[in-house]
N, CA, C and O atoms as a Maestro MAE file, in Angstrom:
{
 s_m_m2io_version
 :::
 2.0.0
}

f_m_ct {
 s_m_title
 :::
 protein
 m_atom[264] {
  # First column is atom index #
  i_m_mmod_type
  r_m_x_coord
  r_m_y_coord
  r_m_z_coord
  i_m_residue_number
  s_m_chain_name
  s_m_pdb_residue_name
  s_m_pdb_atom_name
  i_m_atomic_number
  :::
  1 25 14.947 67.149 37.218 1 A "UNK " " N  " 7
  2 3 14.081 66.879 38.348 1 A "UNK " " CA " 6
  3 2 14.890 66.141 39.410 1 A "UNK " " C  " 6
  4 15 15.800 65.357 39.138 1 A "UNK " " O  " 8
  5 25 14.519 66.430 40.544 2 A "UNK " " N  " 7
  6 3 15.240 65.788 41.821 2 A "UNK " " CA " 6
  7 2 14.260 64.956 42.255 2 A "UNK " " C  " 6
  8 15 13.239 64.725 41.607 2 A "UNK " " O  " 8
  9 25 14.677 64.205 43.984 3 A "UNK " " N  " 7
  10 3 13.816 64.134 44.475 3 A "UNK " " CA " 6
  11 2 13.369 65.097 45.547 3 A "UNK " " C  " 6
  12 15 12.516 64.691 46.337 3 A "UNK " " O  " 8
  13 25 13.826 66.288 45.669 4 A "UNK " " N  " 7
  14 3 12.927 67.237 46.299 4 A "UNK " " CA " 6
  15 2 12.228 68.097 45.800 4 A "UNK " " C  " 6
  16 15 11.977 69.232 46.206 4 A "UNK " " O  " 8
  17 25 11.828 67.451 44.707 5 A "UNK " " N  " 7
  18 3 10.627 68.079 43.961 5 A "UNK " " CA " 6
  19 2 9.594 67.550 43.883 5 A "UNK " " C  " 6
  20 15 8.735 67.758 43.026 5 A "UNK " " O  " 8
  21 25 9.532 66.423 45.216 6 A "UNK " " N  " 7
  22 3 7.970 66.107 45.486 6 A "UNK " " CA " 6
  23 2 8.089 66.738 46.637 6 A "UNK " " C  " 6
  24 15 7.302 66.033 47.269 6 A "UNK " " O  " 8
  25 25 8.611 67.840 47.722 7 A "UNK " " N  " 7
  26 3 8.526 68.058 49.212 7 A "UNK " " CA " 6
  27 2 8.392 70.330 48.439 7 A "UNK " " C  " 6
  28 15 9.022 71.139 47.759 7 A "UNK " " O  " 8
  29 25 7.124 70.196 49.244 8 A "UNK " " N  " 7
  30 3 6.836 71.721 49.389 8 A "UNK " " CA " 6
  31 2 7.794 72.589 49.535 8 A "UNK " " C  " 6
  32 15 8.928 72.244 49.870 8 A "UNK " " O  " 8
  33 25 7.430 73.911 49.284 9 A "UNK " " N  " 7
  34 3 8.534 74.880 49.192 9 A "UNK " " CA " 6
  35 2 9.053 74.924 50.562 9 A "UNK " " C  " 6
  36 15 10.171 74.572 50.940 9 A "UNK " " O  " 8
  37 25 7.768 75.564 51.483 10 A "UNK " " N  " 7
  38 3 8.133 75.420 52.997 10 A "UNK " " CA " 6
  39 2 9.238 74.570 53.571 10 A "UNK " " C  " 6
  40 15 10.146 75.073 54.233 10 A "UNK " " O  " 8
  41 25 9.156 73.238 53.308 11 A "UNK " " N  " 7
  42 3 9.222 72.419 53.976 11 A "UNK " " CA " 6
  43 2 11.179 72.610 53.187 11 A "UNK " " C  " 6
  44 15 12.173 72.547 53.910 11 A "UNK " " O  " 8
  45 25 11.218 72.744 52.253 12 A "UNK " " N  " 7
  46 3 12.434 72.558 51.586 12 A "UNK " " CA " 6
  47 2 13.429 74.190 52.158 12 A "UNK " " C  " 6
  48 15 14.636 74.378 52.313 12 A "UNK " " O  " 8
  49 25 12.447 74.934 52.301 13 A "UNK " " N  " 7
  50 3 13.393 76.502 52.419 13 A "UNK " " CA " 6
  51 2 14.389 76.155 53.816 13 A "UNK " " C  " 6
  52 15 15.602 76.338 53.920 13 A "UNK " " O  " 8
  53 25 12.954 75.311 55.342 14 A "UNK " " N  " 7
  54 3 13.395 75.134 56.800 14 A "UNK " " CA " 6
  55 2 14.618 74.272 56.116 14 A "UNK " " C  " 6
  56 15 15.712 74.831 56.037 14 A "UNK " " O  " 8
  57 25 14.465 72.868 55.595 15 A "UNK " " N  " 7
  58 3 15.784 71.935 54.808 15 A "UNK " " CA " 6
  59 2 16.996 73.069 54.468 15 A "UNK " " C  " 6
  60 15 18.109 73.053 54.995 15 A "UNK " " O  " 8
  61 25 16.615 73.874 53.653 16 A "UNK " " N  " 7
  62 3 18.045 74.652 52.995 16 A "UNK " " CA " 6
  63 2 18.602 75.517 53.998 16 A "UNK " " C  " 6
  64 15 19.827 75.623 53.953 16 A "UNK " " O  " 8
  65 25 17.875 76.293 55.074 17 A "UNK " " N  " 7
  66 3 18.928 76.637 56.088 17 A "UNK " " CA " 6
  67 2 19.394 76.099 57.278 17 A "UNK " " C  " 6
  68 15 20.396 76.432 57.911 17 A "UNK " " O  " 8
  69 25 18.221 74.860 57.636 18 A "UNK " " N  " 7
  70 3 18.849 73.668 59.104 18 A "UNK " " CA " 6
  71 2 20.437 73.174 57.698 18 A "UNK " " C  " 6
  72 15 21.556 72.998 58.179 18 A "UNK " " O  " 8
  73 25 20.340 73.103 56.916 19 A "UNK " " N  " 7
  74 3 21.819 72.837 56.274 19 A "UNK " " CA " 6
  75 2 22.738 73.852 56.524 19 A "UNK " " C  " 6
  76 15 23.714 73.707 57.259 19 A "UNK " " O  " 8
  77 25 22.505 74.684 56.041 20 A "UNK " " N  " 7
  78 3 23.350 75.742 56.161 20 A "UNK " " CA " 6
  79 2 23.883 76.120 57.307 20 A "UNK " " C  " 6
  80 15 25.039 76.544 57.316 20 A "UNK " " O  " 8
  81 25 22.907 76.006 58.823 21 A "UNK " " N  " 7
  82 3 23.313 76.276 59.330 21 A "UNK " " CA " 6
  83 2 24.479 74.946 60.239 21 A "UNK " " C  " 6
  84 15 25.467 75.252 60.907 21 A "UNK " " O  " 8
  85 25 24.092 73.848 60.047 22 A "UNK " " N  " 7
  86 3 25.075 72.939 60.078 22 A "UNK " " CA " 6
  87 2 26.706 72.868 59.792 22 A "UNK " " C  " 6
  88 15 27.570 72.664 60.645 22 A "UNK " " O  " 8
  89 25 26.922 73.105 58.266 23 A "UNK " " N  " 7
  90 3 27.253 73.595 57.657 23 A "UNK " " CA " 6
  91 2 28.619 74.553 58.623 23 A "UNK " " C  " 6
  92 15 29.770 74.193 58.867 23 A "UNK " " O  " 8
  93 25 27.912 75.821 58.986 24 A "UNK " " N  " 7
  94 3 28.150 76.878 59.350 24 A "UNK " " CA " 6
  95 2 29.388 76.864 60.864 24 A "UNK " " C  " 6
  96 15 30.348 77.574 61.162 24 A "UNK " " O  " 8
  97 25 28.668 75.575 61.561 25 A "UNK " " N  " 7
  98 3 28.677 75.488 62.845 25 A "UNK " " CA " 6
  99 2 29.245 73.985 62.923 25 A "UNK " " C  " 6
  100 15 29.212 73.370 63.989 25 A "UNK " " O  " 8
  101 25 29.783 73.403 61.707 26 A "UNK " " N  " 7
  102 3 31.005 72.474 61.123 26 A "UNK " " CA " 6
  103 2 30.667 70.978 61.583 26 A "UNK " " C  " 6
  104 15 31.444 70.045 61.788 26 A "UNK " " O  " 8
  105 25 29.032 71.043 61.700 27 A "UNK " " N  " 7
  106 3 28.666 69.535 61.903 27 A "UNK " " CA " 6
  107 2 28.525 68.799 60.311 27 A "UNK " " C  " 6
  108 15 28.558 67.623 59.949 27 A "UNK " " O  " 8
  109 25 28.402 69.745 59.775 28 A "UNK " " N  " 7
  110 3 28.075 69.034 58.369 28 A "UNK " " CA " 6
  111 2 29.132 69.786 57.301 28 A "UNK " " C  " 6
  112 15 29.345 70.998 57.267 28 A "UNK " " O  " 8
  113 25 29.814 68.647 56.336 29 A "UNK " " N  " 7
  114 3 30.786 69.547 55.292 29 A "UNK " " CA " 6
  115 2 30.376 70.150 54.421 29 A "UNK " " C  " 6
  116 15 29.259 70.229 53.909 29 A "UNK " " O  " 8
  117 25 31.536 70.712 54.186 30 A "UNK " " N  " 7
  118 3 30.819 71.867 52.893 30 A "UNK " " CA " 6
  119 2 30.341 71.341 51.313 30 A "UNK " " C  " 6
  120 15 29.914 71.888 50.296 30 A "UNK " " O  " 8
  121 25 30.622 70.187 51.675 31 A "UNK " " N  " 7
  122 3 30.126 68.954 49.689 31 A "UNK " " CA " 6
  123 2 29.098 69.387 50.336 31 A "UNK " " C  " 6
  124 15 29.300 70.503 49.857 31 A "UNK " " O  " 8
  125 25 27.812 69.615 51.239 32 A "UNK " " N  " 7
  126 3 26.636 69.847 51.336 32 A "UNK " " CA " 6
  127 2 26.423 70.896 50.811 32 A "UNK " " C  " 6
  128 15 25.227 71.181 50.751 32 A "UNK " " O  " 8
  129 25 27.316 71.828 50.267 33 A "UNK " " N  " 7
  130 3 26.571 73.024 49.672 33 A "UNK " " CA " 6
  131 2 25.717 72.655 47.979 33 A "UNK " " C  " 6
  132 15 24.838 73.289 47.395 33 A "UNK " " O  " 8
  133 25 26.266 71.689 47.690 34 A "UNK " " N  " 7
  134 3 25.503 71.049 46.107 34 A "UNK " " CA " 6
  135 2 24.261 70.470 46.835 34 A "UNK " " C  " 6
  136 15 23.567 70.025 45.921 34 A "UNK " " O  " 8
  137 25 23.719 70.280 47.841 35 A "UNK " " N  " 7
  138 3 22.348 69.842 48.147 35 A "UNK " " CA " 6
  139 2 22.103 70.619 48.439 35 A "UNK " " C  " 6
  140 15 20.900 70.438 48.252 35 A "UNK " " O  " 8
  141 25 22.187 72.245 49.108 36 A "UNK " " N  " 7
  142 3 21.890 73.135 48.904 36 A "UNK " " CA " 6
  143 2 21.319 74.259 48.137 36 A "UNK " " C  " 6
  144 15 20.712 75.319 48.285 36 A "UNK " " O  " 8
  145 25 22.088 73.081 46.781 37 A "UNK " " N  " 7
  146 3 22.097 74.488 45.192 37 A "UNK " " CA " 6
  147 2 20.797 73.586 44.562 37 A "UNK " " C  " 6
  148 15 20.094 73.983 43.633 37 A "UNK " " O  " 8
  149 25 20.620 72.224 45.303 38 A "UNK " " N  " 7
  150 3 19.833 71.010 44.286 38 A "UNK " " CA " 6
  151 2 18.143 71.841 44.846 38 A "UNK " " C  " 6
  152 15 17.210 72.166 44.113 38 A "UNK " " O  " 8
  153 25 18.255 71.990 46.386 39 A "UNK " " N  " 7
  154 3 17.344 72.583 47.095 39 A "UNK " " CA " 6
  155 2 16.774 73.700 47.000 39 A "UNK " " C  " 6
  156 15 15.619 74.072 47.207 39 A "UNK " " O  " 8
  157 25 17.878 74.300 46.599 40 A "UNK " " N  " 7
  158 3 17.507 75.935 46.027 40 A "UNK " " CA " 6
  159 2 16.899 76.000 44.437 40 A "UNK " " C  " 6
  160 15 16.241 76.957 44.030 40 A "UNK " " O  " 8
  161 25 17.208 74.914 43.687 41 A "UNK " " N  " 7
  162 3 16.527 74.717 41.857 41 A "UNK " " CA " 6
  163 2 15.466 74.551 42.457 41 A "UNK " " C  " 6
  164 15 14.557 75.379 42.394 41 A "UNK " " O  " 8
  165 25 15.367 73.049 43.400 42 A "UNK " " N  " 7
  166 3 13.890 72.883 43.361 42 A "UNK " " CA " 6
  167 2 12.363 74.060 44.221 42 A "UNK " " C  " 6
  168 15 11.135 74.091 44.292 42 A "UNK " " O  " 8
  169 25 13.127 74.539 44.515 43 A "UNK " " N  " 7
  170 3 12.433 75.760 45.069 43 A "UNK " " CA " 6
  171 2 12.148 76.466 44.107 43 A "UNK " " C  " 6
  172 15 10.981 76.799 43.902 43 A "UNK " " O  " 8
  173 25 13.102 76.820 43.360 44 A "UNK " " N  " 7
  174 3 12.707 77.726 42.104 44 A "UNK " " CA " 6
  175 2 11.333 77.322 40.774 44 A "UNK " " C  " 6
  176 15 10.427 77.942 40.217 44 A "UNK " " O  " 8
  177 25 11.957 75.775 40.754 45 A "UNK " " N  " 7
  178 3 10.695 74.840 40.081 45 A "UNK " " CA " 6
  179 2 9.602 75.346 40.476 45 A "UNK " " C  " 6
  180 15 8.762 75.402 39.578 45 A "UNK " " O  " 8
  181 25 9.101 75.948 41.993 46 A "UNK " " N  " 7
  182 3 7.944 75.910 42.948 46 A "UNK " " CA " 6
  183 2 7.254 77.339 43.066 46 A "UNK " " C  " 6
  184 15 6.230 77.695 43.649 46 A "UNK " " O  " 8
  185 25 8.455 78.224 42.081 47 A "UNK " " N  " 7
  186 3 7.863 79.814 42.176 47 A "UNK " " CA " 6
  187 2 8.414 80.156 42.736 47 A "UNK " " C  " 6
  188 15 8.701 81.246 42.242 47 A "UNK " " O  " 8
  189 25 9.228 79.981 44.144 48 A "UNK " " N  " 7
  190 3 9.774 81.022 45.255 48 A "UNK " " CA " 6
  191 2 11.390 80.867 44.840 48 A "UNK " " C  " 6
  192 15 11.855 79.904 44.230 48 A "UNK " " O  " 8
  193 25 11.784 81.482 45.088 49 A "UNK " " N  " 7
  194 3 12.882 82.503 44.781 49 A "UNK " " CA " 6
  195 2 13.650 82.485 46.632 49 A "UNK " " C  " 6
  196 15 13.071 83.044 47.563 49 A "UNK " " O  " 8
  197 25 14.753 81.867 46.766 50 A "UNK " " N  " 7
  198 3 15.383 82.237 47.819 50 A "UNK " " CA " 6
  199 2 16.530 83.679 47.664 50 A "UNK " " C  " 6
  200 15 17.362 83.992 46.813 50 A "UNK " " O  " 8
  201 25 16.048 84.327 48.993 51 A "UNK " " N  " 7
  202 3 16.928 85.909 48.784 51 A "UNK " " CA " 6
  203 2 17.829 85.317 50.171 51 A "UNK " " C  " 6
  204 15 17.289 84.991 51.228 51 A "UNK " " O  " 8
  205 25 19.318 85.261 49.903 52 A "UNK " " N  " 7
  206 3 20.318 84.677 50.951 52 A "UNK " " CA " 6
  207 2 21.196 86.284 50.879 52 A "UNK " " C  " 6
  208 15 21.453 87.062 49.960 52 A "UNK " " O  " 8
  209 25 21.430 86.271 52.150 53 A "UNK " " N  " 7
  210 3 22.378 87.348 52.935 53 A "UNK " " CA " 6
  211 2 23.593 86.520 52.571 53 A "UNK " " C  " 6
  212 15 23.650 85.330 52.880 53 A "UNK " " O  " 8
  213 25 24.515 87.106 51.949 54 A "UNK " " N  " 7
  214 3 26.231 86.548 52.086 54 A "UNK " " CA " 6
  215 2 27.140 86.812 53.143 54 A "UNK " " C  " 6
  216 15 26.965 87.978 53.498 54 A "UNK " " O  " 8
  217 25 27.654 86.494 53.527 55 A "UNK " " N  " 7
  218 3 28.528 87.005 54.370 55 A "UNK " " CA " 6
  219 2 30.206 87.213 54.138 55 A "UNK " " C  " 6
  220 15 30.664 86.071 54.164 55 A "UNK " " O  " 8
  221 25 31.176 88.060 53.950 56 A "UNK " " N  " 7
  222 3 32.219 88.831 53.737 56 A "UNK " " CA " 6
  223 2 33.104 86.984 53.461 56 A "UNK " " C  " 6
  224 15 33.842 86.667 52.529 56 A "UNK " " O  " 8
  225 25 32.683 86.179 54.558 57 A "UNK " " N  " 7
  226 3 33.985 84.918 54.362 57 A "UNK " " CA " 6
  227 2 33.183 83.874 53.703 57 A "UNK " " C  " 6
  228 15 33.330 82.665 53.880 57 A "UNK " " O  " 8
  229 25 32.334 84.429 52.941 58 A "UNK " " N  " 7
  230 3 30.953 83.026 51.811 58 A "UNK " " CA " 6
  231 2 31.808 83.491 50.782 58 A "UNK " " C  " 6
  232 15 31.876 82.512 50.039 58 A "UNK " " O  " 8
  233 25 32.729 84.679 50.122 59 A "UNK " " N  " 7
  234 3 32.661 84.893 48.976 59 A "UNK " " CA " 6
  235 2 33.814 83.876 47.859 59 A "UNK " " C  " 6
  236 15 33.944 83.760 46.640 59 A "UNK " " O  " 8
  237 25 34.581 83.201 49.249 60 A "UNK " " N  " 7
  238 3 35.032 82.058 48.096 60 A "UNK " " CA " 6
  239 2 34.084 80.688 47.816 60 A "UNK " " C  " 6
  240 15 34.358 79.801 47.007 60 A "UNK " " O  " 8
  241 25 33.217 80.729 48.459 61 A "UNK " " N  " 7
  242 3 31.999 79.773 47.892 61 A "UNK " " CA " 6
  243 2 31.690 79.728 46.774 61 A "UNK " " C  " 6
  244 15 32.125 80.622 46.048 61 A "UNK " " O  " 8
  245 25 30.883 78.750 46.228 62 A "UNK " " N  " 7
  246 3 30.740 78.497 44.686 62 A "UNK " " CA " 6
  247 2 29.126 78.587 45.184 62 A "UNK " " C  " 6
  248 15 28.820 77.835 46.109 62 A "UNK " " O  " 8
  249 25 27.929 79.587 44.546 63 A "UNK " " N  " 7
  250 3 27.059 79.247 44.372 63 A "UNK " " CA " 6
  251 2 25.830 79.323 43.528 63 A "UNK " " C  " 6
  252 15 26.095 80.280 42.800 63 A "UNK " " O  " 8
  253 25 24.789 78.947 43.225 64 A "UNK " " N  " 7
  254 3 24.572 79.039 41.840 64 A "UNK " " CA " 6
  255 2 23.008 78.826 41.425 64 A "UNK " " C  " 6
  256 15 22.388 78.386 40.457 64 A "UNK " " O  " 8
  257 25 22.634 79.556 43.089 65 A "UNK " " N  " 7
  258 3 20.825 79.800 42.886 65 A "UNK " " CA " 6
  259 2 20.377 80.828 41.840 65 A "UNK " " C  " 6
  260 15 19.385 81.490 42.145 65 A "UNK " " O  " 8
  261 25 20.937 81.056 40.692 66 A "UNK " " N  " 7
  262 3 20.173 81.936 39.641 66 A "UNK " " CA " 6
  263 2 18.748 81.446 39.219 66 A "UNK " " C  " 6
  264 15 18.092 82.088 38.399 66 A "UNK " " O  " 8
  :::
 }
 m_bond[263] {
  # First column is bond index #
  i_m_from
  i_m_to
  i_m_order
  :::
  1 1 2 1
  2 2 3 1
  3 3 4 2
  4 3 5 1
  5 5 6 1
  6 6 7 1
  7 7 8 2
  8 7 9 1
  9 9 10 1
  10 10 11 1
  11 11 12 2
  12 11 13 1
  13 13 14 1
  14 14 15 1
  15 15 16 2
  16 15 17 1
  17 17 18 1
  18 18 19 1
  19 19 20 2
  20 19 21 1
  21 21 22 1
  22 22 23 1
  23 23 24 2
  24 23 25 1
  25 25 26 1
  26 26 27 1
  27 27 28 2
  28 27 29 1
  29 29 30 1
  30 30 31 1
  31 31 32 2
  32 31 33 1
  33 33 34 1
  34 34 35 1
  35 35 36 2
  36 35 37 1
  37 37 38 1
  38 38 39 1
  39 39 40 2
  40 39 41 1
  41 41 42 1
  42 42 43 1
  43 43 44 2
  44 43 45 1
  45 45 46 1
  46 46 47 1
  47 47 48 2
  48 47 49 1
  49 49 50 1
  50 50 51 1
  51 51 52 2
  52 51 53 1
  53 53 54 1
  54 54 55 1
  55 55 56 2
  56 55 57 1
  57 57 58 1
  58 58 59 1
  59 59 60 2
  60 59 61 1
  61 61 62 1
  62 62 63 1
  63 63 64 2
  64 63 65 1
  65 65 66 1
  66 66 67 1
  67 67 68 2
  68 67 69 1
  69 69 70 1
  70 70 71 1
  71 71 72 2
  72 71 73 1
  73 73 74 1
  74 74 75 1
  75 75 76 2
  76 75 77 1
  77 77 78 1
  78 78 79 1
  79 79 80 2
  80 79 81 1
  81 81 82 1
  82 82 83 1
  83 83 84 2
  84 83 85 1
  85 85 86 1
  86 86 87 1
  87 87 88 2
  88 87 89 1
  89 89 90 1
  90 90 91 1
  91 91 92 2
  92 91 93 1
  93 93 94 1
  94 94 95 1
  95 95 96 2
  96 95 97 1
  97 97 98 1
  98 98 99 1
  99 99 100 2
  100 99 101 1
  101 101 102 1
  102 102 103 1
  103 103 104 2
  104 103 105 1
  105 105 106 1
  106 106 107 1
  107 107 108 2
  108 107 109 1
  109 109 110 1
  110 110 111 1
  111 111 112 2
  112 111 113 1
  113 113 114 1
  114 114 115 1
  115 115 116 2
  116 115 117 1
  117 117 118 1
  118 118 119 1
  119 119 120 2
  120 119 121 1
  121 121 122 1
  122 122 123 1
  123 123 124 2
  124 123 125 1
  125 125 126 1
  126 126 127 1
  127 127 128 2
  128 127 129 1
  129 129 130 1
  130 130 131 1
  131 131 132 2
  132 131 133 1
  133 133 134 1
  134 134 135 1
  135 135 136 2
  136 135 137 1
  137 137 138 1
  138 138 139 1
  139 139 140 2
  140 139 141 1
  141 141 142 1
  142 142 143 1
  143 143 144 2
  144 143 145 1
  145 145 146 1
  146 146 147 1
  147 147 148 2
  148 147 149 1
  149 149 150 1
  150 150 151 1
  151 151 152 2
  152 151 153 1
  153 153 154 1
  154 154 155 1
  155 155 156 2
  156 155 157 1
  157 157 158 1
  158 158 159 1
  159 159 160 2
  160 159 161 1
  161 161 162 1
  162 162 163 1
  163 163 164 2
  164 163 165 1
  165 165 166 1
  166 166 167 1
  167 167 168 2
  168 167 169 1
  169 169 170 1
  170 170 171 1
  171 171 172 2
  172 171 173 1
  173 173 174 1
  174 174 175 1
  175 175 176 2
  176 175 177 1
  177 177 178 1
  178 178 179 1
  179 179 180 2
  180 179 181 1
  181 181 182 1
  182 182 183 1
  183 183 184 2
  184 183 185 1
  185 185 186 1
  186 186 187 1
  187 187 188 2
  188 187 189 1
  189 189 190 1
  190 190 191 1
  191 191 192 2
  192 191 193 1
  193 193 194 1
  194 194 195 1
  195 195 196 2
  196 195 197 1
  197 197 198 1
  198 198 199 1
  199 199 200 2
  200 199 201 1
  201 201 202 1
  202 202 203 1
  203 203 204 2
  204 203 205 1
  205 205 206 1
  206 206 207 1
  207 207 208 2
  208 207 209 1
  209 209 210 1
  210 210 211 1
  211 211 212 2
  212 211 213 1
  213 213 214 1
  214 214 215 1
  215 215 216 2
  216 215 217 1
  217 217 218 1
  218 218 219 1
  219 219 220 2
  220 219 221 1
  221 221 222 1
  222 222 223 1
  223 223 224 2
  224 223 225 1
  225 225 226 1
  226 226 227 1
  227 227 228 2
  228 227 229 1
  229 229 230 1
  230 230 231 1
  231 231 232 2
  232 231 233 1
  233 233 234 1
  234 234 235 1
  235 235 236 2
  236 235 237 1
  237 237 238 1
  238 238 239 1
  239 239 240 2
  240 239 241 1
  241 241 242 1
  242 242 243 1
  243 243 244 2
  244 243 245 1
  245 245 246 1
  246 246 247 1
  247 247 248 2
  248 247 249 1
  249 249 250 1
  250 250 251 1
  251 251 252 2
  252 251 253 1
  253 253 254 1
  254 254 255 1
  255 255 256 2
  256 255 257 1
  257 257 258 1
  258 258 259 1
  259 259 260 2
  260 259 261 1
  261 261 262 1
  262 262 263 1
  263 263 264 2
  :::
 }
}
Protein backbone atom coordinates (compact mmCIF):
# COMPACT_ATOMS: atom_id res chain seq x y z
CA UNK A 1 0.00 0.00 0.00
CA UNK A 2 1.15 3.56 -0.77
CA UNK A 3 0.01 6.72 -0.04
CA UNK A 4 -1.77 7.13 -3.26
CA UNK A 5 -4.04 4.75 -2.45
CA UNK A 6 -6.21 7.07 -0.65
CA UNK A 7 -6.43 9.63 -4.03
CA UNK A 8 -9.00 8.35 -6.86
CA UNK A 9 -8.16 6.79 -9.99
CA UNK A 10 -8.95 10.05 -11.91
CA UNK A 11 -7.21 12.13 -9.97
CA UNK A 12 -3.97 9.77 -9.95
CA UNK A 13 -4.11 8.86 -13.99
CA UNK A 14 -4.07 13.41 -14.59
CA UNK A 15 -0.81 12.82 -11.60
CA UNK A 16 0.81 9.95 -13.82
CA UNK A 17 0.93 11.91 -17.05
CA UNK A 18 1.40 15.88 -15.67
CA UNK A 19 4.67 13.53 -14.56
CA UNK A 20 5.42 12.16 -17.45
CA UNK A 21 5.02 14.83 -19.20
CA UNK A 22 7.52 16.81 -17.05
CA UNK A 23 9.62 14.25 -17.20
CA UNK A 24 9.54 14.39 -21.00
CA UNK A 25 10.15 18.13 -21.35
CA UNK A 26 13.28 17.71 -18.61
CA UNK A 27 11.72 19.73 -15.75
CA UNK A 28 11.52 16.74 -13.72
CA UNK A 29 14.23 13.62 -13.61
CA UNK A 30 13.84 10.48 -14.67
CA UNK A 31 14.14 8.80 -10.63
CA UNK A 32 10.43 10.07 -11.18
CA UNK A 33 9.68 7.25 -13.26
CA UNK A 34 9.41 4.86 -9.79
CA UNK A 35 6.52 7.35 -8.75
CA UNK A 36 5.19 6.70 -11.82
CA UNK A 37 5.31 2.75 -11.54
CA UNK A 38 4.08 3.46 -7.54
CA UNK A 39 1.08 5.47 -9.42
CA UNK A 40 0.46 3.10 -11.95
CA UNK A 41 0.12 -0.15 -8.93
CA UNK A 42 -2.07 2.09 -7.25
CA UNK A 43 -4.32 2.52 -10.09
CA UNK A 44 -4.35 -1.01 -10.67
CA UNK A 45 -5.41 -1.57 -6.79
CA UNK A 46 -8.54 0.71 -8.18
CA UNK A 47 -9.56 -1.60 -11.26
CA UNK A 48 -8.24 0.62 -14.07
CA UNK A 49 -5.58 -0.55 -15.98
CA UNK A 50 -3.32 2.22 -17.64
CA UNK A 51 -2.83 1.52 -21.65
CA UNK A 52 0.60 3.86 -22.34
CA UNK A 53 1.77 4.47 -26.03
CA UNK A 54 5.75 3.87 -25.98
CA UNK A 55 7.68 5.67 -27.92
CA UNK A 56 10.83 4.18 -30.22
CA UNK A 57 13.48 6.29 -27.51
CA UNK A 58 11.22 4.88 -24.02
CA UNK A 59 12.59 1.46 -24.94
CA UNK A 60 15.66 1.73 -22.72
CA UNK A 61 13.33 2.61 -19.85
CA UNK A 62 12.67 0.28 -17.09
CA UNK A 63 8.95 -0.17 -16.66
CA UNK A 64 6.78 -2.28 -14.80
CA UNK A 65 2.90 -1.49 -14.91
CA UNK A 66 1.96 -5.29 -15.28
Amino acid sequence: MSSYDHYSATYLIELYFSIKRNIESGFLSKAMYHEMDLIAQSVKRQGVILLIKYHATDQNQVYSHK
